[in-house]
Biotite code that builds the C-alpha atoms (Angstrom):
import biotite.structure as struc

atoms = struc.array([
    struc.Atom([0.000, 0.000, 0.000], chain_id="A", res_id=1, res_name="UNK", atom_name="CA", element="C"),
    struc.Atom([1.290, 3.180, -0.918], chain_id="A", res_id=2, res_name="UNK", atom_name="CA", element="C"),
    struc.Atom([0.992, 6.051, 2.113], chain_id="A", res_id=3, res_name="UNK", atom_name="CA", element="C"),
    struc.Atom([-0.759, 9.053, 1.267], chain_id="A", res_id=4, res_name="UNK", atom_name="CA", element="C"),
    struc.Atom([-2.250, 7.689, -2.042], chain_id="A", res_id=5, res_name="UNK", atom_name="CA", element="C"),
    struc.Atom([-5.760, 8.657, -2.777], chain_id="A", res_id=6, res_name="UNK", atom_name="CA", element="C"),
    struc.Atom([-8.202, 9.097, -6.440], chain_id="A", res_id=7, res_name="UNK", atom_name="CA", element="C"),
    struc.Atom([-6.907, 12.448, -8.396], chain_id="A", res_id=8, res_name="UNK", atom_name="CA", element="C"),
    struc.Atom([-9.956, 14.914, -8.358], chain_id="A", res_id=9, res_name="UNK", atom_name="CA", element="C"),
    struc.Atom([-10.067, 17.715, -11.191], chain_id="A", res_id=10, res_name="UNK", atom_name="CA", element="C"),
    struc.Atom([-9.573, 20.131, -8.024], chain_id="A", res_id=11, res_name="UNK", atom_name="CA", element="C"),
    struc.Atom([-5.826, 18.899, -8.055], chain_id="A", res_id=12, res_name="UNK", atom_name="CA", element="C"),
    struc.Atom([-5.269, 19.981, -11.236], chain_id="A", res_id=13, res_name="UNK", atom_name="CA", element="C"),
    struc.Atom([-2.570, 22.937, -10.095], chain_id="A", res_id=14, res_name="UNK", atom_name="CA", element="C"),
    struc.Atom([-0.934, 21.136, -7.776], chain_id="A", res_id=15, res_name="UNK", atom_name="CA", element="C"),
    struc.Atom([-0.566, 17.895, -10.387], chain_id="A", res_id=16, res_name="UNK", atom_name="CA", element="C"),
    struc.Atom([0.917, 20.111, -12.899], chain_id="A", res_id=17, res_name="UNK", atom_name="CA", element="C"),
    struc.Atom([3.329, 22.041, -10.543], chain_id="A", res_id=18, res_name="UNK", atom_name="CA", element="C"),
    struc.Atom([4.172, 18.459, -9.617], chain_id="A", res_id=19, res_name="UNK", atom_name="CA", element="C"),
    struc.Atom([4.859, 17.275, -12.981], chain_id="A", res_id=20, res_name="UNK", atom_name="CA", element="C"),
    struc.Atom([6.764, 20.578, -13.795], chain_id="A", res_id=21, res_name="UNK", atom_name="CA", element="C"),
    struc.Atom([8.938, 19.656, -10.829], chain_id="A", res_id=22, res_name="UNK", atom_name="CA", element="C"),
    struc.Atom([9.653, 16.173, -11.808], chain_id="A", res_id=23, res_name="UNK", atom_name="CA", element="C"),
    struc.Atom([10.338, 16.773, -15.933], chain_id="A", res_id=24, res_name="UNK", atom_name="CA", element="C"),
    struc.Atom([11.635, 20.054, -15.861], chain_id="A", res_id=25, res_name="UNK", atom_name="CA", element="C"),
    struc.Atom([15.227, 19.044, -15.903], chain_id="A", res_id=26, res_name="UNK", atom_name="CA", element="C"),
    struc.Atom([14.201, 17.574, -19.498], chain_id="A", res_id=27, res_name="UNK", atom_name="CA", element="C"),
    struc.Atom([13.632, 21.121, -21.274], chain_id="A", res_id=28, res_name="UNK", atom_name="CA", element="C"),
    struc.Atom([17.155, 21.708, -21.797], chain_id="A", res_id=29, res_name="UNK", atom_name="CA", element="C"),
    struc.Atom([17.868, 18.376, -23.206], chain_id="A", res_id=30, res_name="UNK", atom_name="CA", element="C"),
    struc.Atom([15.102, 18.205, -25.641], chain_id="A", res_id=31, res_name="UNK", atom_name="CA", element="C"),
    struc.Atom([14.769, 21.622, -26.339], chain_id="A", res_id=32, res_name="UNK", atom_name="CA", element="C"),
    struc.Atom([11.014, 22.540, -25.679], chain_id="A", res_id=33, res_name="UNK", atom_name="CA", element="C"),
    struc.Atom([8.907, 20.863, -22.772], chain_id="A", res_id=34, res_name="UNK", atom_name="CA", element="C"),
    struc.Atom([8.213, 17.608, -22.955], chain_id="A", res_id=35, res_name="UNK", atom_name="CA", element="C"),
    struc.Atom([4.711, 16.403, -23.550], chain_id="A", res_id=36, res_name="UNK", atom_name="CA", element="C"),
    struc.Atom([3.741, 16.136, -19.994], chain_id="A", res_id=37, res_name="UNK", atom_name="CA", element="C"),
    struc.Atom([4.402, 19.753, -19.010], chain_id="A", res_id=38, res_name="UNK", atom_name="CA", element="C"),
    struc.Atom([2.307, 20.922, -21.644], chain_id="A", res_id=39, res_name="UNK", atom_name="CA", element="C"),
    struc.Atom([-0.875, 19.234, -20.712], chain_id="A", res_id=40, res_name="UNK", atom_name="CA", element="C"),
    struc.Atom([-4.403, 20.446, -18.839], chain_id="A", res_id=41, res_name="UNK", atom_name="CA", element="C"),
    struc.Atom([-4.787, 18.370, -15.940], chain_id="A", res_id=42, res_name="UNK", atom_name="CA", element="C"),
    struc.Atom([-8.605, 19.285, -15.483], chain_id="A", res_id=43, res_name="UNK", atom_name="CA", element="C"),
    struc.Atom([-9.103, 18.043, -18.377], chain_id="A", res_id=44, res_name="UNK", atom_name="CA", element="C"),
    struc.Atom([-7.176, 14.653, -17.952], chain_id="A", res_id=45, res_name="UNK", atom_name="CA", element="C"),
    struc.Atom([-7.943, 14.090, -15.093], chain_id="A", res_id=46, res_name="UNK", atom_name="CA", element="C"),
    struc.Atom([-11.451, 14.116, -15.779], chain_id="A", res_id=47, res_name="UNK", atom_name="CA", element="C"),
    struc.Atom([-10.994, 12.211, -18.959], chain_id="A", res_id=48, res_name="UNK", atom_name="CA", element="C"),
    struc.Atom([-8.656, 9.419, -17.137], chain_id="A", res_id=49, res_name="UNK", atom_name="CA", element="C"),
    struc.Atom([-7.999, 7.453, -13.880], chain_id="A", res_id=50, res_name="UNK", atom_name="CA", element="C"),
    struc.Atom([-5.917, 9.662, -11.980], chain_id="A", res_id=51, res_name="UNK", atom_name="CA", element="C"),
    struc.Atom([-4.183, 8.545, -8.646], chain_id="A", res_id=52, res_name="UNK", atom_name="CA", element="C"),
    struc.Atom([-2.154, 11.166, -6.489], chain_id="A", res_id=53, res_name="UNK", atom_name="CA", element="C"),
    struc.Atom([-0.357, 10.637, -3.538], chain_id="A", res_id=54, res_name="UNK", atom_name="CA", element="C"),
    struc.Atom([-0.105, 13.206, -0.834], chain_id="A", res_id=55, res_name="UNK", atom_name="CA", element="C"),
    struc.Atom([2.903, 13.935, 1.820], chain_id="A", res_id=56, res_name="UNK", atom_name="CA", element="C"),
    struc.Atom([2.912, 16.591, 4.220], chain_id="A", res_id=57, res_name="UNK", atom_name="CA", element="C"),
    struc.Atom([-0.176, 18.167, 2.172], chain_id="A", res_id=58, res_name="UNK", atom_name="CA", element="C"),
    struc.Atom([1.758, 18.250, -1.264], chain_id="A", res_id=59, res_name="UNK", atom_name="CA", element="C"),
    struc.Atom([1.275, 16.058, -3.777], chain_id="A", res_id=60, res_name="UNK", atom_name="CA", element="C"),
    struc.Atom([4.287, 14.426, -4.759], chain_id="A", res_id=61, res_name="UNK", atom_name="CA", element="C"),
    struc.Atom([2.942, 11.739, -6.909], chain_id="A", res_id=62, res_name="UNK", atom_name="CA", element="C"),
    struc.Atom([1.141, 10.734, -9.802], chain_id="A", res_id=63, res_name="UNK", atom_name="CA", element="C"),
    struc.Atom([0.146, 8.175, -11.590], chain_id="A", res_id=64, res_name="UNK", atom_name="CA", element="C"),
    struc.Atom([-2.946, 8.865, -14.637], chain_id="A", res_id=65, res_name="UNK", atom_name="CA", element="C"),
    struc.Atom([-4.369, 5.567, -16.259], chain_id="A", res_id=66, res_name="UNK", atom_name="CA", element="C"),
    struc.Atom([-6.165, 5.560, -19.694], chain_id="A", res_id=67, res_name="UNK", atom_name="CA", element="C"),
    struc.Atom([-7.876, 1.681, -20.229], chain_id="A", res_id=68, res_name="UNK", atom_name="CA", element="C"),
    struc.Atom([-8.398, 0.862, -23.563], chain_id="A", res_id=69, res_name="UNK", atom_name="CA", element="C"),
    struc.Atom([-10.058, -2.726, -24.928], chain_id="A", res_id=70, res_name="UNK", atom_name="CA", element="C"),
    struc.Atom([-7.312, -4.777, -23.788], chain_id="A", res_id=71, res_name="UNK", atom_name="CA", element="C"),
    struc.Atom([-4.181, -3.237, -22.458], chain_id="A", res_id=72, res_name="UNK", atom_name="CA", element="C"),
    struc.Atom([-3.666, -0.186, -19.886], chain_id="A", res_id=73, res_name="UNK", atom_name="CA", element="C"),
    struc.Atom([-2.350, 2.868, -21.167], chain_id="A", res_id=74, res_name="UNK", atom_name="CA", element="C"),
    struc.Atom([-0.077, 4.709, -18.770], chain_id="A", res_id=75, res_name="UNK", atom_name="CA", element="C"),
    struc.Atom([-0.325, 8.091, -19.586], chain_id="A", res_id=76, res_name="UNK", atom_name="CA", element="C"),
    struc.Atom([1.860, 9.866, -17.093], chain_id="A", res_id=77, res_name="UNK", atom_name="CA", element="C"),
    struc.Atom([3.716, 8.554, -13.672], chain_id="A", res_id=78, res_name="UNK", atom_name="CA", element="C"),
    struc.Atom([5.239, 11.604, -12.184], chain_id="A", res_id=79, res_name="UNK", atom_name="CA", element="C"),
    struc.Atom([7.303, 11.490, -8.110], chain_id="A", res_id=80, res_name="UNK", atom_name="CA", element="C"),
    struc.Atom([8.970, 14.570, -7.228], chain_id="A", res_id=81, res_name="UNK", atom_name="CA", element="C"),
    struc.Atom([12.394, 14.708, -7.609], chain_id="A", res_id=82, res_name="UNK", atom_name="CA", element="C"),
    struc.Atom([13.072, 15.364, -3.894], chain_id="A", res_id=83, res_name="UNK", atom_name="CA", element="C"),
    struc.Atom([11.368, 11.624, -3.831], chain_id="A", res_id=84, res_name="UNK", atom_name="CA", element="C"),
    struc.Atom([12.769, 9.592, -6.779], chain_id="A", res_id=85, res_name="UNK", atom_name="CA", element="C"),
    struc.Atom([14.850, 6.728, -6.488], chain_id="A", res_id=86, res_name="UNK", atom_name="CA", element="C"),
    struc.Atom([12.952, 5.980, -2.979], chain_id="A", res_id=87, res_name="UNK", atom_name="CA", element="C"),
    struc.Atom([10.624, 2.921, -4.704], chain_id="A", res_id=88, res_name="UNK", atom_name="CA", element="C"),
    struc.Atom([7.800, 5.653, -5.032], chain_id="A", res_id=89, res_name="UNK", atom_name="CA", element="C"),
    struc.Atom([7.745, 5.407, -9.105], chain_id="A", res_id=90, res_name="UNK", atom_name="CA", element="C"),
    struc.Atom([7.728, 1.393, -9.103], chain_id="A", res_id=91, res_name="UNK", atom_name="CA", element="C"),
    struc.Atom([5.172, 1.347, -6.390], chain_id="A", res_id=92, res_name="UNK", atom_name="CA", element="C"),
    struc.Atom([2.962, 3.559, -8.466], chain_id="A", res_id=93, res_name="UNK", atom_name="CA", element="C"),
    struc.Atom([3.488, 1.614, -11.676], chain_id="A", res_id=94, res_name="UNK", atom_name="CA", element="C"),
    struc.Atom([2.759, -1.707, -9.368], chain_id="A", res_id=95, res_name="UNK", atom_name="CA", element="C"),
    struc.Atom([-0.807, -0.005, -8.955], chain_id="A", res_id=96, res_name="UNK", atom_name="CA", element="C"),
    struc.Atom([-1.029, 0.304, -12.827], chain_id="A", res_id=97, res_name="UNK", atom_name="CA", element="C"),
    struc.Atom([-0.569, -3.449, -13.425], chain_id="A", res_id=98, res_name="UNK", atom_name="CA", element="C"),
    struc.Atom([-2.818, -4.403, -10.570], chain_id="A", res_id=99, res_name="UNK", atom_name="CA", element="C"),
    struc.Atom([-5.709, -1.911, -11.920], chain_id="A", res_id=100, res_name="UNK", atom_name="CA", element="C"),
    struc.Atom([-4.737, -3.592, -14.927], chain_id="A", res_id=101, res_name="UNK", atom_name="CA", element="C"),
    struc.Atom([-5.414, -6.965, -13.910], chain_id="A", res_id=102, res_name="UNK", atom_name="CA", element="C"),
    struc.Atom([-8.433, -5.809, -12.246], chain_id="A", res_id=103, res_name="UNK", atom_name="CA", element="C"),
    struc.Atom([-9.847, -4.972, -15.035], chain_id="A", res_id=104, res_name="UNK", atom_name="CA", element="C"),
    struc.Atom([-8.824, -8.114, -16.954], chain_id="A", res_id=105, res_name="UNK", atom_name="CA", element="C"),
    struc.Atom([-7.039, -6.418, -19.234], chain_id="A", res_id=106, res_name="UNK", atom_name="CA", element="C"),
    struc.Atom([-3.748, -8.449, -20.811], chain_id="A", res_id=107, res_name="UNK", atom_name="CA", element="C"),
    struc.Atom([-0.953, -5.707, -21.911], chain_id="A", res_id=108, res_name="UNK", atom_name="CA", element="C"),
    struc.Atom([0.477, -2.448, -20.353], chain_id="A", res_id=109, res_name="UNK", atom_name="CA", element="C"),
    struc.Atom([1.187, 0.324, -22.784], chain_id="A", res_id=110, res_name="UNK", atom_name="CA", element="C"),
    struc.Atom([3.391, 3.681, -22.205], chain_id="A", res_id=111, res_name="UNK", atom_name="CA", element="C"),
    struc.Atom([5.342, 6.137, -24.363], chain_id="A", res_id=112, res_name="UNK", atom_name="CA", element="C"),
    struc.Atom([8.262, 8.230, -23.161], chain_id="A", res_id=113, res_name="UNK", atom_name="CA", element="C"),
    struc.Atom([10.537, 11.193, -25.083], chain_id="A", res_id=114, res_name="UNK", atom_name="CA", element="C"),
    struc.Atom([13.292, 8.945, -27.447], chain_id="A", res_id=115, res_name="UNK", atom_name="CA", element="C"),
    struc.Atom([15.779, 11.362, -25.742], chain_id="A", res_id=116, res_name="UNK", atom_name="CA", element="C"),
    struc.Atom([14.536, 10.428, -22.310], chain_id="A", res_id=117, res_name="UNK", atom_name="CA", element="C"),
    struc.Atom([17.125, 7.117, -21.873], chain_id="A", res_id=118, res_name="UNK", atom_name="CA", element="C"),
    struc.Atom([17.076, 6.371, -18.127], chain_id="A", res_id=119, res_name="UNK", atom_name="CA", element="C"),
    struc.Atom([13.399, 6.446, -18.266], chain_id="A", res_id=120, res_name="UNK", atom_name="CA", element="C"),
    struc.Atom([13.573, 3.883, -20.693], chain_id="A", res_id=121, res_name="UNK", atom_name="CA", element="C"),
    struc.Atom([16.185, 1.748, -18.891], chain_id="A", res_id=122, res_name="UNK", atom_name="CA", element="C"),
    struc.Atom([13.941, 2.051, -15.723], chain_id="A", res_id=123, res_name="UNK", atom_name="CA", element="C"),
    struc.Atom([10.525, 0.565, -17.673], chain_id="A", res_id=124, res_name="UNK", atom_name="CA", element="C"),
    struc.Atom([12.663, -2.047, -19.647], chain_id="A", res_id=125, res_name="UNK", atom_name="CA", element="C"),
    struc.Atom([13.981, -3.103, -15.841], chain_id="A", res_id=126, res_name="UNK", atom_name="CA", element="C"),
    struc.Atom([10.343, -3.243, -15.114], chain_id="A", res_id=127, res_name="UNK", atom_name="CA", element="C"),
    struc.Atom([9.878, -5.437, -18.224], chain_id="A", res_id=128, res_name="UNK", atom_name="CA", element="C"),
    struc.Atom([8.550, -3.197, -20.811], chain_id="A", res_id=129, res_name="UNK", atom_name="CA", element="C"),
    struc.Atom([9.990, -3.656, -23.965], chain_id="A", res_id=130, res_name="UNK", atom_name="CA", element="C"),
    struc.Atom([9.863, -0.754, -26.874], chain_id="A", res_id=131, res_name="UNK", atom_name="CA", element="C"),
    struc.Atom([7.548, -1.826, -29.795], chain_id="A", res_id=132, res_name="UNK", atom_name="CA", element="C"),
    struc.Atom([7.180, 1.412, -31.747], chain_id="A", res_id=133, res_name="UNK", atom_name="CA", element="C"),
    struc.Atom([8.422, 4.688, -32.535], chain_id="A", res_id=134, res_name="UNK", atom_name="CA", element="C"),
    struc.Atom([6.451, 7.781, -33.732], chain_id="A", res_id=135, res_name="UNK", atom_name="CA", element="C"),
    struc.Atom([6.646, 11.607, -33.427], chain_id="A", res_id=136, res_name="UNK", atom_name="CA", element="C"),
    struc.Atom([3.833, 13.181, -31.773], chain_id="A", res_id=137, res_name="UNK", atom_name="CA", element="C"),
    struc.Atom([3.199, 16.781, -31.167], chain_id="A", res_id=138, res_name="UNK", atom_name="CA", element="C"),
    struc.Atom([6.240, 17.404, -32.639], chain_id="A", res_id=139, res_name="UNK", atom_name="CA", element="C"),
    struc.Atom([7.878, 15.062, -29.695], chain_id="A", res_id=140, res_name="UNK", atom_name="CA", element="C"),
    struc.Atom([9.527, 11.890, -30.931], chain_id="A", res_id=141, res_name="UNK", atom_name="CA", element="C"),
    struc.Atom([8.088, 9.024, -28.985], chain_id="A", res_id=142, res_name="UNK", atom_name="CA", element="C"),
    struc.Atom([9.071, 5.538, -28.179], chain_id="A", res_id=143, res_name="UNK", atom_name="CA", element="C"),
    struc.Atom([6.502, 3.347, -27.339], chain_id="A", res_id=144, res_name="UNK", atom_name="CA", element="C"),
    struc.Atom([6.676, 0.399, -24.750], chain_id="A", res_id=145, res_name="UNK", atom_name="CA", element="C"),
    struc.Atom([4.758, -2.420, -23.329], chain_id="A", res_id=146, res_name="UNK", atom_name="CA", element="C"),
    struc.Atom([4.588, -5.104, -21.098], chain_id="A", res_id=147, res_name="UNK", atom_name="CA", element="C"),
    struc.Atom([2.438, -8.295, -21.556], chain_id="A", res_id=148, res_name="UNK", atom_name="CA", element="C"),
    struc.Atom([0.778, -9.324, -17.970], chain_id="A", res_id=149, res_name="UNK", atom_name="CA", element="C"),
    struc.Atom([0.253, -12.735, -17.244], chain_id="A", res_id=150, res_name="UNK", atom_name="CA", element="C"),
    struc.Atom([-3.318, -13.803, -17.249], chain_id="A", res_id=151, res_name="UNK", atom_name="CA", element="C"),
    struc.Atom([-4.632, -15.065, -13.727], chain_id="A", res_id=152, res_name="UNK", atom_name="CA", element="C"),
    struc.Atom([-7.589, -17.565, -13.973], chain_id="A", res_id=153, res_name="UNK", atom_name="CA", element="C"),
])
């Protein structure tokens, strides 16, 4: 169980995106503009999506928004504040993917990440993901991942 972890409600919208700003800004220079997840409304997401937060000290510091589709789980964003990464926080929260996966019977995960973005890449292809496409969206190049999930009877 993951302390502090609660449903994302459009009224965190703010907070979510001064999170994510926190946790990809170090990208900008890199890649040369924002990357995708700085640039989107989190009202709007959030309402559109399943949204998880989790809260410390009455700050969000985490984020994890889910997007099902007919058979695999599309992980849209997972965002931990810097001040927080490398504590388990970003597996936990992509544990809670697979499991809402699985509770839903669905049979694949699915996520994208910048091409430039390498150690996020090396951290989902530890988790098992494996890269399956590459496109350029928004004027980002993408690399696109999954992860089969075992089927449970």
């Amino acid at each position: 169980m993951i302390r502090g972890l609660r449903p994302a409600t459009v009224a965190d919208a703010v907070p979510v995106a001064a999170l994510v700003d926190r946790a990809y800004g170090h990208y900008v220079a890199r890649i040369g503009q924002k990357p995708y997840p700085m640039i989107v409304d989190y009202a709007e997401a959030i309402a559109a999506m399943q949204g998880h937060v989790v809260e410390e000290a009455g700050r969000i510091v985490g984020l994890l928004l889910l997007e099902p589709e007919e058979e695999w789980m599309m992980v849209e964003n997972v965002a931990v504040d810097p001040s927080l990464q490398g504590r388990g926080l970003g597996r936990a929260l992509m544990e809670l993917a697979e499991a809402e996966a699985r509770r839903q019977r669905l049979f694949e995960m699915r996520l994208y990440t910048h091409q430039m973005m390498l150690e996020n890449q090396e951290i989902y292809e530890r988790l098992g993901y494996v890269a399956y496409d590459r496109q350029t969206v928004h004027g980002r190049p993408r690399v696109y991942m999954r992860k089969p999930l075992r089927r449970t009877p």
